[in-house]
mmCIF file of the C-alpha atoms, coordinates in Angstrom:
data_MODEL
# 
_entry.id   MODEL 
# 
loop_
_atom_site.group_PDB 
_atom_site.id 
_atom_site.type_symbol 
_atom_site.label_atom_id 
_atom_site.label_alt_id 
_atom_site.label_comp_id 
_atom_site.label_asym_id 
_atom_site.label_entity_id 
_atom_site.label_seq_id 
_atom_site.pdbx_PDB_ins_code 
_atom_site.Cartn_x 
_atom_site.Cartn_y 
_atom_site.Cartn_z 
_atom_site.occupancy 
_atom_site.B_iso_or_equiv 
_atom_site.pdbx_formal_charge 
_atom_site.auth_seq_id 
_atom_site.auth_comp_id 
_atom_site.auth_asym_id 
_atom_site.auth_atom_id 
_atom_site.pdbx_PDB_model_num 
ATOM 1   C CA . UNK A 1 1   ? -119.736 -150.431 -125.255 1.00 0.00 ? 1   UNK A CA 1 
ATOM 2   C CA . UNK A 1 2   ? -120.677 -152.764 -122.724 1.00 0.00 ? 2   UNK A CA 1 
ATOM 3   C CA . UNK A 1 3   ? -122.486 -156.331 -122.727 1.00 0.00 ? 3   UNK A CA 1 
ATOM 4   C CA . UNK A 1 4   ? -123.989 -157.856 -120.143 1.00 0.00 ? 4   UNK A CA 1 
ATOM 5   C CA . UNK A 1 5   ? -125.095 -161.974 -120.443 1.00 0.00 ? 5   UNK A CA 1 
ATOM 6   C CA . UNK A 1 6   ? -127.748 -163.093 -118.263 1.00 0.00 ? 6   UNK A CA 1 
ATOM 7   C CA . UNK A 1 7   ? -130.017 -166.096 -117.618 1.00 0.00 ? 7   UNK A CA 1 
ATOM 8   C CA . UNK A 1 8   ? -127.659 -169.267 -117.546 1.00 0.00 ? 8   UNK A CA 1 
ATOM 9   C CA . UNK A 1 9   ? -128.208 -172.421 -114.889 1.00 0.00 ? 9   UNK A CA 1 
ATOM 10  C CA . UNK A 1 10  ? -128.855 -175.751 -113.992 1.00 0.00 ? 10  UNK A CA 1 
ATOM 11  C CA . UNK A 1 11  ? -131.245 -177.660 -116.392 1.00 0.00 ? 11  UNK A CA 1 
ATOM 12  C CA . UNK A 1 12  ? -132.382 -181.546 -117.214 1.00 0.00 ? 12  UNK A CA 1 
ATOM 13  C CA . UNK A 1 13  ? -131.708 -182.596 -120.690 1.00 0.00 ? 13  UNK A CA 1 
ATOM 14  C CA . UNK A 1 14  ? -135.123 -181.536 -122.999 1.00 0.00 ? 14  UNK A CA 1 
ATOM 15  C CA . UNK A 1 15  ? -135.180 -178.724 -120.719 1.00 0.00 ? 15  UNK A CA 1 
ATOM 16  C CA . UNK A 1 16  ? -135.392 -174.804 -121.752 1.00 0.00 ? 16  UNK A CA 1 
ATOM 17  C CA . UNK A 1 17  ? -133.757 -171.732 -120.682 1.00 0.00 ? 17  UNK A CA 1 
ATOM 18  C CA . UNK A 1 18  ? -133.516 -168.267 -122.352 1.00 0.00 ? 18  UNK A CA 1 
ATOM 19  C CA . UNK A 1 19  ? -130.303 -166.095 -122.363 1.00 0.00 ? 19  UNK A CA 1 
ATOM 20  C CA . UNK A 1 20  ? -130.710 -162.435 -122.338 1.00 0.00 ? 20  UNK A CA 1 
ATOM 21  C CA . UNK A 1 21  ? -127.775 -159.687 -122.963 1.00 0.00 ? 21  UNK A CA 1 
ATOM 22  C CA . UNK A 1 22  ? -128.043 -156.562 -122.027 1.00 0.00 ? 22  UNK A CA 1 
ATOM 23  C CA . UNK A 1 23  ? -126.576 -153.814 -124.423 1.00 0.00 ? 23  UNK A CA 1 
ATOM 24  C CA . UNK A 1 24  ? -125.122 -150.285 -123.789 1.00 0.00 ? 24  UNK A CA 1 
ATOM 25  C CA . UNK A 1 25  ? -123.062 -147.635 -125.313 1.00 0.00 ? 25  UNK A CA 1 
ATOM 26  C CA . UNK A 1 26  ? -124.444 -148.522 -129.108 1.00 0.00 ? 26  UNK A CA 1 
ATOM 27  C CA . UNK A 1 27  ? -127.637 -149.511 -130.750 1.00 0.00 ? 27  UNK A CA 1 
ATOM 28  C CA . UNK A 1 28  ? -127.955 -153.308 -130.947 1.00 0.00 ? 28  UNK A CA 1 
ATOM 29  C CA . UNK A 1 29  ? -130.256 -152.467 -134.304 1.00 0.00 ? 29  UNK A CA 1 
ATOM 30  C CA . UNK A 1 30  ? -127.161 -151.393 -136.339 1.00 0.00 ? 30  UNK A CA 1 
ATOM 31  C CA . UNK A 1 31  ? -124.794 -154.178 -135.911 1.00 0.00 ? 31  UNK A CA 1 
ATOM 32  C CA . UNK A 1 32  ? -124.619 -157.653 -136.342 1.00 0.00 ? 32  UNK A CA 1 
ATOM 33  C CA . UNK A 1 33  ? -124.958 -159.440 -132.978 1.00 0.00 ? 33  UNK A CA 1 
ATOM 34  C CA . UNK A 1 34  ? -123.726 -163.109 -132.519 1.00 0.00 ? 34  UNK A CA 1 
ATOM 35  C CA . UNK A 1 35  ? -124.093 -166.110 -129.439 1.00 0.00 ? 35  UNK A CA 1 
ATOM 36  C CA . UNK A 1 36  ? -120.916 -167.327 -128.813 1.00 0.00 ? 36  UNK A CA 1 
ATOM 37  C CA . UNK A 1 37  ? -119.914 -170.565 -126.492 1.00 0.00 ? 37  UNK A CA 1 
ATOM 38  C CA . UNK A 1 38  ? -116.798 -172.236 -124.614 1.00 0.00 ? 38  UNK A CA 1 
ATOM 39  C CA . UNK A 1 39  ? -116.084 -175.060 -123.174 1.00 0.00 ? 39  UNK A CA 1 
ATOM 40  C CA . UNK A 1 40  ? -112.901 -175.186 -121.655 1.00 0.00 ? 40  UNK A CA 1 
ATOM 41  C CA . UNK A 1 41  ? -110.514 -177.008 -123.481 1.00 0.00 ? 41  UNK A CA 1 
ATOM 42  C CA . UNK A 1 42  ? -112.121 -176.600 -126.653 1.00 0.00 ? 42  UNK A CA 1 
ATOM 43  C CA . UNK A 1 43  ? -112.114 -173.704 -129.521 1.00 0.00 ? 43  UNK A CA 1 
ATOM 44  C CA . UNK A 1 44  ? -115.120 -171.075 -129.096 1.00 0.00 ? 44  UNK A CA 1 
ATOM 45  C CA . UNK A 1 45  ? -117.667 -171.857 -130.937 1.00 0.00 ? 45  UNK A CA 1 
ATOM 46  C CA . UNK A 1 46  ? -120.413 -169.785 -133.462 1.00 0.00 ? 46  UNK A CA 1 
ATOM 47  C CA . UNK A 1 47  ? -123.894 -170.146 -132.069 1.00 0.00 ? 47  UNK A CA 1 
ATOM 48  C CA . UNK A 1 48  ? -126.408 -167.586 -133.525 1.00 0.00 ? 48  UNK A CA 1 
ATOM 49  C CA . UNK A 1 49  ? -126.010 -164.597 -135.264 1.00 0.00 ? 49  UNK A CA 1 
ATOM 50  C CA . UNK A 1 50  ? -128.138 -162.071 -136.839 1.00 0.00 ? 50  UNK A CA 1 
ATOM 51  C CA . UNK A 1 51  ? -127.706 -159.394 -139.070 1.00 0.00 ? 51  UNK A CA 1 
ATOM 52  C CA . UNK A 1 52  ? -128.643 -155.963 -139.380 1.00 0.00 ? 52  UNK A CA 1 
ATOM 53  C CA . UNK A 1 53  ? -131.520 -157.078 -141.869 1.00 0.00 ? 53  UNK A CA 1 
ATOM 54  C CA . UNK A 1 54  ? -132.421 -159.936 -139.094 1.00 0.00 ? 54  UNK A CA 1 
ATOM 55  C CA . UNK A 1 55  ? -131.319 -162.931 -140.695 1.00 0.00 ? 55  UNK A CA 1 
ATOM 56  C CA . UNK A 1 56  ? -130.604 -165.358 -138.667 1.00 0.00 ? 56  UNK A CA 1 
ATOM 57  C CA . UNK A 1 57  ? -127.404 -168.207 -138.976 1.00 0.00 ? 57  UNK A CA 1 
ATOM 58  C CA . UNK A 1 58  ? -127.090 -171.038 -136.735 1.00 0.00 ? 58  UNK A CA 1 
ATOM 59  C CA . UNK A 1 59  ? -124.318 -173.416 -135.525 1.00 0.00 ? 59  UNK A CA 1 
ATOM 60  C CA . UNK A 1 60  ? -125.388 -176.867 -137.298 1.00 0.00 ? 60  UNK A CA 1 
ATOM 61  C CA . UNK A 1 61  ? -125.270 -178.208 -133.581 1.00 0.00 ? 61  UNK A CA 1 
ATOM 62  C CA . UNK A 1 62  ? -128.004 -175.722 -132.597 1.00 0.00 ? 62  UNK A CA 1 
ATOM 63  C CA . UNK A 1 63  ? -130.048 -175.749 -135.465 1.00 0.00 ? 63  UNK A CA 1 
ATOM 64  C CA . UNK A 1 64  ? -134.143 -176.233 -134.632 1.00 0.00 ? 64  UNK A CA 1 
ATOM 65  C CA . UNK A 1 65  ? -133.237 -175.776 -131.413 1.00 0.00 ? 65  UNK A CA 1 
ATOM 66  C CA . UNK A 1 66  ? -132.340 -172.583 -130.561 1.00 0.00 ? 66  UNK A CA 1 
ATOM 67  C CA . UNK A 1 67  ? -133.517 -168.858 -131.750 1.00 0.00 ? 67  UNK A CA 1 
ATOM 68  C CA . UNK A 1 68  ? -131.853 -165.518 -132.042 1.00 0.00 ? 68  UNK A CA 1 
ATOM 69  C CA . UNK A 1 69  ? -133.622 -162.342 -131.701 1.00 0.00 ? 69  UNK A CA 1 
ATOM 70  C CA . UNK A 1 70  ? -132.994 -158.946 -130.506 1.00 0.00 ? 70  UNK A CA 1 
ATOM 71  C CA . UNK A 1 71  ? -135.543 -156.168 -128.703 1.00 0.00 ? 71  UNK A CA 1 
ATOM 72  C CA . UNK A 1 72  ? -134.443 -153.353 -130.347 1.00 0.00 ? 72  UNK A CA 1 
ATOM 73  C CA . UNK A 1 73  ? -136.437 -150.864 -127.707 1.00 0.00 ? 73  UNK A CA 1 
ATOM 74  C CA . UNK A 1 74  ? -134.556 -153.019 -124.983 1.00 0.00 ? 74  UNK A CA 1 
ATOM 75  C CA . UNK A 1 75  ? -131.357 -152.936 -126.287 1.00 0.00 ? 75  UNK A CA 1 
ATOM 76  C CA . UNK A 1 76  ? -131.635 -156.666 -125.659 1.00 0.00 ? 76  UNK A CA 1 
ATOM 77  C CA . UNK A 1 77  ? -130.404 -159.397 -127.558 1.00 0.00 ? 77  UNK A CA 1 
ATOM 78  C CA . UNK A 1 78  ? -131.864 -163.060 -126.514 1.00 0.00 ? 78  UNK A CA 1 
ATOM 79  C CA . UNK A 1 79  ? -130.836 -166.340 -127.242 1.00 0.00 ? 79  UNK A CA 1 
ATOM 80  C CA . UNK A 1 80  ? -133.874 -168.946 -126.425 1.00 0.00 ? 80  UNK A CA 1 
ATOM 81  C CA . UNK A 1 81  ? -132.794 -172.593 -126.252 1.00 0.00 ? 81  UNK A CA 1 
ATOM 82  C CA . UNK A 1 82  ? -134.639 -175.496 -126.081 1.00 0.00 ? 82  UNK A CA 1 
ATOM 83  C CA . UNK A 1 83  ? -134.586 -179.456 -126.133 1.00 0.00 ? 83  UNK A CA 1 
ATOM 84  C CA . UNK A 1 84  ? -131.133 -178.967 -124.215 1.00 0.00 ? 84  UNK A CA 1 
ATOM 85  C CA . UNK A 1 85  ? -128.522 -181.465 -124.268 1.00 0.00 ? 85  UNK A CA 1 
ATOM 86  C CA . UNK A 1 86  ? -125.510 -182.162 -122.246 1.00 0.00 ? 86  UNK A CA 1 
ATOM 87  C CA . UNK A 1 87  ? -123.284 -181.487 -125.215 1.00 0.00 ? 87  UNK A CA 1 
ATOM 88  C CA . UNK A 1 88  ? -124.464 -178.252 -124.824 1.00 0.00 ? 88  UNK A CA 1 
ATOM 89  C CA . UNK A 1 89  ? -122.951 -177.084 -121.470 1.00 0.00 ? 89  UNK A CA 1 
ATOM 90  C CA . UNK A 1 90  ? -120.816 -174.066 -122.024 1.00 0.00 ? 90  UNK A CA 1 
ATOM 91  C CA . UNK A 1 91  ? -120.102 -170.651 -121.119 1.00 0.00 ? 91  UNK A CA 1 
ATOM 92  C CA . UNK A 1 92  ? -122.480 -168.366 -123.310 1.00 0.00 ? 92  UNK A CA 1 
ATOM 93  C CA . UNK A 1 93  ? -121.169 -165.192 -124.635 1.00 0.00 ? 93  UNK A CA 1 
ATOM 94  C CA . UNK A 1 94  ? -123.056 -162.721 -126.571 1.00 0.00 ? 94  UNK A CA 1 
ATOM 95  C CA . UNK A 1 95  ? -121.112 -160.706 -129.227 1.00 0.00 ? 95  UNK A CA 1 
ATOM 96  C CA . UNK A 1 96  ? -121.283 -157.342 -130.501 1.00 0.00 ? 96  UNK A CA 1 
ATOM 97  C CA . UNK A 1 97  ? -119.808 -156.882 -134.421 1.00 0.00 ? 97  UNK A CA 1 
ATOM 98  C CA . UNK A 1 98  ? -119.498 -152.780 -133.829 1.00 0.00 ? 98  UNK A CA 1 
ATOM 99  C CA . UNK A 1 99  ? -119.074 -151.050 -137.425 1.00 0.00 ? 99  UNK A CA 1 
ATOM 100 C CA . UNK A 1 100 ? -116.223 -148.206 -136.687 1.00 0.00 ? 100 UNK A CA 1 
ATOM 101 C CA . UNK A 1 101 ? -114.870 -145.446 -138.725 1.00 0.00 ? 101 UNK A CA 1 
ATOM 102 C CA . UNK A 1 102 ? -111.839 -147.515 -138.754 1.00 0.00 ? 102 UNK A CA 1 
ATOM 103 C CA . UNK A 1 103 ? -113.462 -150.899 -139.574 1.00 0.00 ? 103 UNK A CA 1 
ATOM 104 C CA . UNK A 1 104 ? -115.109 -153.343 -137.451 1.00 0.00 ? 104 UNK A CA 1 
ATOM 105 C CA . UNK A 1 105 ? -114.347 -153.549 -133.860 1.00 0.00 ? 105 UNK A CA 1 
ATOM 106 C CA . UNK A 1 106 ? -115.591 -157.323 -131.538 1.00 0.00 ? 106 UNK A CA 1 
ATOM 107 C CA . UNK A 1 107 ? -117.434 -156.738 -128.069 1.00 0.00 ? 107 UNK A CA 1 
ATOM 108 C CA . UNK A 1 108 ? -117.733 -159.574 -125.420 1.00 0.00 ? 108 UNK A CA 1 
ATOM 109 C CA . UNK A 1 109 ? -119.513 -159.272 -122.297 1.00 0.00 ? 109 UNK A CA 1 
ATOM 110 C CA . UNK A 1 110 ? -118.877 -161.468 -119.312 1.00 0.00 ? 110 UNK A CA 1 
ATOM 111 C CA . UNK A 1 111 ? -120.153 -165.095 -120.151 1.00 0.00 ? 111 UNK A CA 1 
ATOM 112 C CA . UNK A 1 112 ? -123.627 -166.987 -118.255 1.00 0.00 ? 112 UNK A CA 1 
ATOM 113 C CA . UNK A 1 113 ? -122.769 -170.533 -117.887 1.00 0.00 ? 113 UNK A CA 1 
ATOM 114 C CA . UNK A 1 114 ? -125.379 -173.099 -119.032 1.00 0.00 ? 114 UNK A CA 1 
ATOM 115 C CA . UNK A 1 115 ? -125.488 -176.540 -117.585 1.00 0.00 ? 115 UNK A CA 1 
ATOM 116 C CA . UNK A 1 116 ? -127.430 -179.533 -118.908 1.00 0.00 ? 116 UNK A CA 1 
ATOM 117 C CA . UNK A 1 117 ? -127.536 -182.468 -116.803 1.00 0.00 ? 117 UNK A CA 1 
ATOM 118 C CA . UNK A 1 118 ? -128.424 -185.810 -118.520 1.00 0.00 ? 118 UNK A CA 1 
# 
C-alpha cells in the first residue's frame, strides 16, 4: 500500500488549491479514505473523510470550504480547498482506512505542506 500527497504551496488568504493523493497497492473504492493535517506542535487533526458509500464528514473548521472526493478509475483521492485561511497552514496527509482479514489496518503517505499567507 502506498500513498502519495501532492499539490500543496504558497497561497494568499481566499485563495484555492487542490490536493491530490495518489493510491497504489489497493482500491481506493473499498475503503474509507480520510484528509488528515499537522501543525507542529499541535495534535493531528480530522479533515475529510469519505466512506465506502461516499459520504462525506468534515472537520467543523473546514466545513463549506473544502470537498472530498475520490476518482475511483484514478485511484485518486482529492481534497479541493477553497476561501483559505492562515489558520489553515499545515502539513496535509491523506489516509487510507485498509479493511484486513485481521481488522483494520491505517496508511499515511508522505504529507504536501499548505501555506496561507494573510
Amino acid at each position: 500500500v502506498q500513498l502519495q500527497a501532492s499539490g500543496g504551496g504558497l497561497v494568499q488568504s481566499g485563495g484555492s488549491l487542490r490536493l491530490s493523493c495518489s493510491a497504489s497497492g489497493f482500491a481506493i473504492r473499498s475503503h474509507e479514505m480520510r484528509w488528515e493535517r499537522h501543525v507542529p506542535g499541535k495534535q493531528r487533526e480530522l479533515v475529510a473523510r469519505i466512506t465506502t458509500a461516499d459520504i462525506t464528514y468534515y472537520g467543523e473548521s473546514v466545513k463549506g470550504r473544502f470537498t472530498i472526493a475520490r476518482d475511483n478509475d484514478k485511484n485518486t483521492l482529492y481534497l479541493q480547498m477553497s476561501s483559505l485561511e492562515p489558520e489553515d497552514t499545515a502539513v496535509y496527509f491523506c489516509n487510507a482506512a485498509v479493511v484486513t482479514l485481521s481488522g483494520v489496518k491505517n496508511y499515511w503517505g508522505l504529507g504536501t505542506q499548505v501555506t496561507v499567507s494573510s
